[in-house]
C-alpha positions as CSV (number, residue, x, y, z in Angstrom):
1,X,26.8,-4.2,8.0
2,X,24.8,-1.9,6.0
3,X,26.2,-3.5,2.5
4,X,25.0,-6.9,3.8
5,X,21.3,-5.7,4.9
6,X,20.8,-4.1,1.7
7,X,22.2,-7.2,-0.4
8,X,19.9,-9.3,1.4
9,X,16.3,-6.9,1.0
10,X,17.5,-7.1,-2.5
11,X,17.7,-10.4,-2.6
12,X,14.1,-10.9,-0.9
13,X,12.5,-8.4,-3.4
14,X,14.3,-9.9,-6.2
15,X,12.9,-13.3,-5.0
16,X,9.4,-12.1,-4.6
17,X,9.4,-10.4,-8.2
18,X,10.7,-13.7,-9.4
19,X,8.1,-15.5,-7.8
20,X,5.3,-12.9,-9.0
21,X,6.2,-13.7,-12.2
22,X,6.0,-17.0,-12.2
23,X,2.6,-17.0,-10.9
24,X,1.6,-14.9,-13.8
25,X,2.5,-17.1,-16.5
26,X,1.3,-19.5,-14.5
27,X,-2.2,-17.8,-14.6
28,X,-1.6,-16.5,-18.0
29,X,-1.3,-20.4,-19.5
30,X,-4.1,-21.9,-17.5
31,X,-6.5,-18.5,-18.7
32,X,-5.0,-20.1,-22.2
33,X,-5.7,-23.2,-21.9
34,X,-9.4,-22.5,-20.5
């Protein structure tokens, strides 16, 4: 029961980090193209 909480927080923050990232190269293009 442990195992499985722990998969699934890392599979939130790994989702999250993913998502941060995106963002930033989102930003990091449009600051480009500006």
């Amino acid at each position: 029961m442990g195992t499985l909480r722990t998969c699934k927080v890392f599979a939130l923050h790994s989702t999250v980090r993913h998502f941060f990232l995106c963002l930033t190269v989102l930003l990091f293009a449009l600051c480009c193209k500006l």
